[in-house]
C-alpha positions as semicolon CSV with decimal commas, in nm:
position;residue;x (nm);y (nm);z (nm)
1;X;3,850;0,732;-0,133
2;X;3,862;0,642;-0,483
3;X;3,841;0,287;-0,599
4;X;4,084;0,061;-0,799
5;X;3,859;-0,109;-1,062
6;X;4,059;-0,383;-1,314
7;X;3,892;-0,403;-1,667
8;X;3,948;-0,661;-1,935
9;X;4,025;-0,618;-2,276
10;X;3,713;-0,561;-2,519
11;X;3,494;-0,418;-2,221
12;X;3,321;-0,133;-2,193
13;X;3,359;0,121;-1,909
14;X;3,025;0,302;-2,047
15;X;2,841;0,448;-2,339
16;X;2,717;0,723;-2,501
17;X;2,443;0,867;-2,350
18;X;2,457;0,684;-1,997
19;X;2,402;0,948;-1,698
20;X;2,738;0,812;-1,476
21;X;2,857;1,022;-1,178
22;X;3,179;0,907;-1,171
23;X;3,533;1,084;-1,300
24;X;3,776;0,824;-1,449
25;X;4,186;0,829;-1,408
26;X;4,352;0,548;-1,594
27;X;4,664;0,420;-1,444
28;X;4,746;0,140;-1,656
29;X;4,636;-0,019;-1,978
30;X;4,476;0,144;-2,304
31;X;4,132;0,317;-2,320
32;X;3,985;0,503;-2,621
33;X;3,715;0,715;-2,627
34;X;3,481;0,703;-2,959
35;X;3,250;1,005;-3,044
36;X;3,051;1,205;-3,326
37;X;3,212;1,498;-3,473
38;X;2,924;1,719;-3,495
39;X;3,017;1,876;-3,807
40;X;3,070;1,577;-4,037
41;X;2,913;1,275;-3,849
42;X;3,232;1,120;-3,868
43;X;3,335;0,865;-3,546
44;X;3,633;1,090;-3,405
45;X;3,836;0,758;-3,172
46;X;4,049;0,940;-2,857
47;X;4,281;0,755;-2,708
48;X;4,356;0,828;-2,282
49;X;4,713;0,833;-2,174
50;X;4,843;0,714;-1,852
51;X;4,757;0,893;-1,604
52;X;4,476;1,140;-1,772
53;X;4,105;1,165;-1,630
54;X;3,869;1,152;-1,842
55;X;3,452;1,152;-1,789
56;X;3,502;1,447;-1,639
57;X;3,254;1,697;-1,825
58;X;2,947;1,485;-1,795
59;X;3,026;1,402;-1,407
60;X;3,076;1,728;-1,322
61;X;2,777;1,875;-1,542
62;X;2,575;1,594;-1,454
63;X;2,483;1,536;-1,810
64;X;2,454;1,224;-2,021
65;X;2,796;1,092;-2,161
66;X;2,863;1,237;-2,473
67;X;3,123;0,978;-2,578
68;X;3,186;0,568;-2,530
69;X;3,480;0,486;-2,338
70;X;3,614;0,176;-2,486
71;X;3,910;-0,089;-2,263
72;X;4,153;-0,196;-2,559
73;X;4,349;-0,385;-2,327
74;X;4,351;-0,552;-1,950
75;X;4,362;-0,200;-1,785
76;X;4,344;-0,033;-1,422
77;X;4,147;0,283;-1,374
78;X;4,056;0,464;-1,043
79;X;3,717;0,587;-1,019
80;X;3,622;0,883;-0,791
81;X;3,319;1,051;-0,746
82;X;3,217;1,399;-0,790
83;X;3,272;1,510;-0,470
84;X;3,611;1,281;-0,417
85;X;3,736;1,453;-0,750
86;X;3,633;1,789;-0,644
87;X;3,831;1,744;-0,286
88;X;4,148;1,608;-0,482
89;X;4,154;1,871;-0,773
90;X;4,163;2,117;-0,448
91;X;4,470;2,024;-0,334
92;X;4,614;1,959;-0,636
93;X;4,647;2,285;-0,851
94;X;4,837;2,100;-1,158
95;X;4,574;1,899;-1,224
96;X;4,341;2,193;-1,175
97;X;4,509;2,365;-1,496
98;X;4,550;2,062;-1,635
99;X;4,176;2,023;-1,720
100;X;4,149;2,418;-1,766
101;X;4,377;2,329;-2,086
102;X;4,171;2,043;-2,226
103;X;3,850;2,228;-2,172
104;X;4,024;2,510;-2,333
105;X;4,113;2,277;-2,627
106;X;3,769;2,124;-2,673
107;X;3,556;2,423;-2,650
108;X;3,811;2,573;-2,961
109;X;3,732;2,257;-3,151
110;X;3,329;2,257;-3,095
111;X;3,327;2,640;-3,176
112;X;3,544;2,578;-3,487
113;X;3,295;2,296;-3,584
114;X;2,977;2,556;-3,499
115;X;3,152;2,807;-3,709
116;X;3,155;2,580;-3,969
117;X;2,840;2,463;-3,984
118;X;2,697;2,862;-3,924
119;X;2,951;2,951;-4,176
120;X;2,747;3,266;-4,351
121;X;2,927;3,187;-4,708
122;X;2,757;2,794;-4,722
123;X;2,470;2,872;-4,439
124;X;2,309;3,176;-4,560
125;X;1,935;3,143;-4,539
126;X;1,725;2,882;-4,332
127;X;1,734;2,612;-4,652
128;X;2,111;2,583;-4,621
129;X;2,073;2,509;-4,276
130;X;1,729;2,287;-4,294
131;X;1,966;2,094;-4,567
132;X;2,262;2,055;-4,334
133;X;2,093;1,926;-4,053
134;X;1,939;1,603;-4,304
135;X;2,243;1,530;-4,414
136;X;2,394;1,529;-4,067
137;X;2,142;1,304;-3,921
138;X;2,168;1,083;-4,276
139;X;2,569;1,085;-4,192
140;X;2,551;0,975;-3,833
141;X;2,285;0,689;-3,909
142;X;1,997;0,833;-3,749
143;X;1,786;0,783;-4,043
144;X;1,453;0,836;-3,936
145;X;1,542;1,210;-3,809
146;X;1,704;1,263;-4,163
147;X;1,405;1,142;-4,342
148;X;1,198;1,348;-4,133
149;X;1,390;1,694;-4,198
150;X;1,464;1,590;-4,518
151;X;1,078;1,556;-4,611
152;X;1,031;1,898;-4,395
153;X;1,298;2,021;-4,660
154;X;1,070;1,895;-4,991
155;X;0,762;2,071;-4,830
156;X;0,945;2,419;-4,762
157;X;1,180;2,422;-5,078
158;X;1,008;2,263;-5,331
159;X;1,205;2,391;-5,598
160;X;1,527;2,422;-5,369
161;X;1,845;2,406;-5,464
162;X;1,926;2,071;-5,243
163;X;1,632;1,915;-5,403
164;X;1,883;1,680;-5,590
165;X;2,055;1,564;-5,272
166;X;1,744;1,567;-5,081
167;X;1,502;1,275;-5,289
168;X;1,811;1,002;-5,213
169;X;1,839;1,092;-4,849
170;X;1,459;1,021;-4,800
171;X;1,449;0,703;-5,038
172;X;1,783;0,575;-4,858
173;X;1,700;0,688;-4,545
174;X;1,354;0,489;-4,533
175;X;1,471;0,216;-4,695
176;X;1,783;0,171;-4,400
177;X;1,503;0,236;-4,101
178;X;1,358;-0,068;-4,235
179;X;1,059;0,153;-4,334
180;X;0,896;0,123;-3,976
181;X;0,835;0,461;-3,969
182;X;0,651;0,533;-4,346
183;X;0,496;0,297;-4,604
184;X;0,479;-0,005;-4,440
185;X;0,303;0,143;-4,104
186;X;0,063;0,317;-4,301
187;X;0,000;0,061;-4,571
188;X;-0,020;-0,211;-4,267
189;X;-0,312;0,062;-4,118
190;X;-0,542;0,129;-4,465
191;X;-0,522;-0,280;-4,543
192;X;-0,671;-0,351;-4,234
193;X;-0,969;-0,149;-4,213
194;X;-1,164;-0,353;-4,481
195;X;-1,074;-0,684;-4,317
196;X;-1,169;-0,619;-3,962
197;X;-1,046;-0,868;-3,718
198;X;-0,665;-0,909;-3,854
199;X;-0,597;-0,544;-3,804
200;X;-0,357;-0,548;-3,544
201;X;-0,110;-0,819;-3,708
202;X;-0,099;-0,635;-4,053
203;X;0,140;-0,354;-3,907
204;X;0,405;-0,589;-3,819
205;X;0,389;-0,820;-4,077
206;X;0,445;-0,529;-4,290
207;X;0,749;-0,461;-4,086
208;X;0,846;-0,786;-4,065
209;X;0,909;-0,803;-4,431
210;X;1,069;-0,502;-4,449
211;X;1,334;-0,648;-4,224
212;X;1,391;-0,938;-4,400
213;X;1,415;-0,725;-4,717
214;X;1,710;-0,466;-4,557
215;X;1,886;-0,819;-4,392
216;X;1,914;-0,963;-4,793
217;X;2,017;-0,639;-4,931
218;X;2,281;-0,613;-4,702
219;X;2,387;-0,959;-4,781
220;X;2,385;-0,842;-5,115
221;X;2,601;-0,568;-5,070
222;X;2,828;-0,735;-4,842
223;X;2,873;-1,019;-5,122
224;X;2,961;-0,723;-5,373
225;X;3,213;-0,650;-5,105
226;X;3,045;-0,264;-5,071
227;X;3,127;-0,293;-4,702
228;X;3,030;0,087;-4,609
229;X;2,657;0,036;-4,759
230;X;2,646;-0,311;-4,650
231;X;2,749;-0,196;-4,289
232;X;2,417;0,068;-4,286
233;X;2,159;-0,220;-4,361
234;X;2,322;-0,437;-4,084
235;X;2,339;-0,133;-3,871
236;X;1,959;-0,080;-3,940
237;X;1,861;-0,387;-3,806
238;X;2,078;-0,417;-3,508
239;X;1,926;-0,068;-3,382
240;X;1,545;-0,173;-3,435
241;X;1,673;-0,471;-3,234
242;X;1,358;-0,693;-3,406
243;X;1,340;-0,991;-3,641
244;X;1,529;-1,320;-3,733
245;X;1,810;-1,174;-3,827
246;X;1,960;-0,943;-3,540
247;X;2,239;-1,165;-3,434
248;X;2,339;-1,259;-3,804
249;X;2,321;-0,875;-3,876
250;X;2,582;-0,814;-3,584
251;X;2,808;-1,057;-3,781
252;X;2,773;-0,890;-4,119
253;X;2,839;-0,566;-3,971
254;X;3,126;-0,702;-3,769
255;X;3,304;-0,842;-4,110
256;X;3,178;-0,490;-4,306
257;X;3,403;-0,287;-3,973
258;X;3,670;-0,515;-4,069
259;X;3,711;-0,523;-4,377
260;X;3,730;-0,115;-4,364
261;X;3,975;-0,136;-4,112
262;X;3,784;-0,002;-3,817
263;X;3,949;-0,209;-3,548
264;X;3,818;-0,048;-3,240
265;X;3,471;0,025;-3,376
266;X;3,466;-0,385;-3,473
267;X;3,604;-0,483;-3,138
268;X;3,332;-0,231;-3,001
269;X;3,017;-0,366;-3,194
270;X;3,182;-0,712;-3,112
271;X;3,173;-0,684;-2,718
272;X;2,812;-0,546;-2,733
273;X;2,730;-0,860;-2,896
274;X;2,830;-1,089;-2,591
275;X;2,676;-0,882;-2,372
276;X;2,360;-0,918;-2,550
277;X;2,414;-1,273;-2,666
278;X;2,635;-1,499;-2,454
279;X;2,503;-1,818;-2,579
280;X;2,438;-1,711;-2,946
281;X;2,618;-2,009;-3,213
282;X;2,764;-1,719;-3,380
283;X;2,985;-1,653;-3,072
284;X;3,250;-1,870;-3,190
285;X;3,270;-1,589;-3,550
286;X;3,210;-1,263;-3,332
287;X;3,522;-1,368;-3,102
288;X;3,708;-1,483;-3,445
289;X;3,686;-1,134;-3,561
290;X;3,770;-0,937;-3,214
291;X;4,116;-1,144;-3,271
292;X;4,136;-1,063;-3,654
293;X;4,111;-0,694;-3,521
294;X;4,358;-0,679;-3,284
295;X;4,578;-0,903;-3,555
296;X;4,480;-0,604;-3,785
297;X;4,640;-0,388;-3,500
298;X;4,971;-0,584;-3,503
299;X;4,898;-0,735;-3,152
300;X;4,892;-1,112;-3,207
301;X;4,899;-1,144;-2,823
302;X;4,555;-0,987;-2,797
303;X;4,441;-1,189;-3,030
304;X;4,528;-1,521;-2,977
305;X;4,326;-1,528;-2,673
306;X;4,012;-1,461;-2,868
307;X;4,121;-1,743;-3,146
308;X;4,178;-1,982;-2,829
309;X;3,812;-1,918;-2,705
310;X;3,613;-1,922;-3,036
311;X;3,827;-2,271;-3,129
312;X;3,615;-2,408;-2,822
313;X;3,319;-2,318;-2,977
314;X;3,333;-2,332;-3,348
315;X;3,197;-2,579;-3,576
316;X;3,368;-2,804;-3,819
317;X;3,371;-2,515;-4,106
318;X;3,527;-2,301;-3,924
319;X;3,796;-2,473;-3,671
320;X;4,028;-2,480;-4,019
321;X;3,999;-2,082;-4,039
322;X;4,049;-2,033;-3,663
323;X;4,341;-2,262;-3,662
324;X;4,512;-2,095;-3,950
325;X;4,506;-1,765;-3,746
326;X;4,585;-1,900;-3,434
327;X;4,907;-2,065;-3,628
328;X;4,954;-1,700;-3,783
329;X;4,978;-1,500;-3,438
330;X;5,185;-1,767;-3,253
331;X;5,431;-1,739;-3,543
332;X;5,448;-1,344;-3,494
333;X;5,474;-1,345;-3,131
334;X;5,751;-1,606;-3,187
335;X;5,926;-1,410;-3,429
């Protein structure tokens, strides 16, 4: 039998790339669904209706999830199995043609996204298409695979057309990897042949450094209020996951989401930080901005909850701020 699971707001039911043999069916409540559009890189954000499945594909295909399935609010979902799914889709030919249509749907928008990219007129010869795949990876933040197949690009096409694009997708794309992959390796490896014993520290001081250098030009960008740019150094260090400056780079991207208005991504990056960090002293800011993003998405009643909870837990700097807000929502849900 399937279960009744209850989820609160700002969890996560999974994440891209999980292997999860379960089929979803939300009842009540709001989920979205955030994924890559494989054409542009771009975060595509799906929101499930009452009474939809979703999870379905990668159950049934037993494949890793190809999405992130978000809770927006306090919602109840019924999970089945493959084989519980399978028995009730039986019986149940609506939902059977149900799903035929949204498969139908989806595999129209991936081959109108494969067209796209294979288009002959802009993909005509291996270049075009060594060129789009760099700036592909470079789009969806996987920066060392850009730099990689953008430097496979330079070797091939030396005097190719995309040369121009290609030189700031290396330099950028290094520089946003924190460089653990290049220069400072290598550099670490050469200096410590002379000296003998230190050899095996000089890689990761190297790479220390270079994390401390991507965490102050993101400050630097975030004070010049570039909030996209700043947002990709942050983003850099929270996915090497080392250094000082992890849970203060989960901040400064939180603020950069924010800022650009990307609500669900914010409140996404947000709950991944108290899973990760439930007693960080930056809890009382991450759970300031999950209620400035649901204030952002005119639902003061979400987000005086979060205000409430961060007020117990700020310091003296920022109780003022927090109190502000929480004076702001109470007035709109008043109203």
């Amino acid at each position: 039998m399937p279960k009744a699971v209850q989820y609160s707001a700002n969890s996560v039911i999974y994440f891209s790339g999980d292997f999860d043999a379960r089929v979803f069916l939300l009842h009540s409540g709001h989920i979205a669904l955030n994924s890559l559009d494989i054409e542009t890189g771009a975060q595509v954000t799906e929101y499930i209706k009452t009474g939809e499945f979703f999870g379905v594909k990668s159950a049934l295909g037993n494949y890793p999830r190809e999405e992130s399935a978000m809770v927006l609010t306090d919602s109840l979902v019924y999970t089945f199995s493959v084989a519980e799914f399978e028995s009730f889709a039986q019986t149940n030919t609506r939902i059977i043609l149900q799903m035929l249509k949204v498969f139908s749907r989806q595999l129209r928008n991936i081959h109108h996204q494969l067209e796209s990219l294979m288009d002959s007129k802009q993909q005509t010869n291996n270049e075009d298409g060594l060129f789009t795949v760099a700036t592909a990876f470079y789009k969806s933040q996987h920066y060392q695979a850009a730099a990689q197949v953008a430097a496979r690009y330079r070797a091939l096409y030396p005097s190719g057309k995309h040369l121009a694009a290609i030189g700031p997708i290396i330099a950028n794309s290094t520089q946003m990897a924190g460089r653990s992959f290049g220069e400072a390796r290598q550099a670490g490896s050469v200096n410590a042949v002379p000296g003998g014993g230190g050899a095996a520290a000089q890689p990761e001081q190297n790479n220390d450094a270079s994390i401390e250098l991507t965490f102050q030009l993101a400050e630097d960008l975030a004070k010049q209020q570039k909030w996209a740019d700043a947002y990709k150094q942050y983003h850099t260090i929270i996915e090497l996951k080392q250094g000082a400056n992890v849970e203060a780079s989960y901040l400064g991207a939180a603020r950069c989401l924010y800022k650009q208005a990307e609500y669900v991504r914010c409140i996404q990056l947000g709950t991944g930080f108290i899973t990760q960090f439930p007693k960080s002293l930056k809890l009382a800011e991450i759970l300031m901005f999950l209620g400035l993003c649901y204030q952002g998405m005119d639902r003061p009643d979400k987000a005086l909850p979060f205000y409430d909870k961060a007020l117990t837990m700020a310091g003296p700097l920022l109780v003022p701020k927090i109190k502000e807000l929480q004076a702001t929502c109470e007035g709109a849900i008043h109203a």
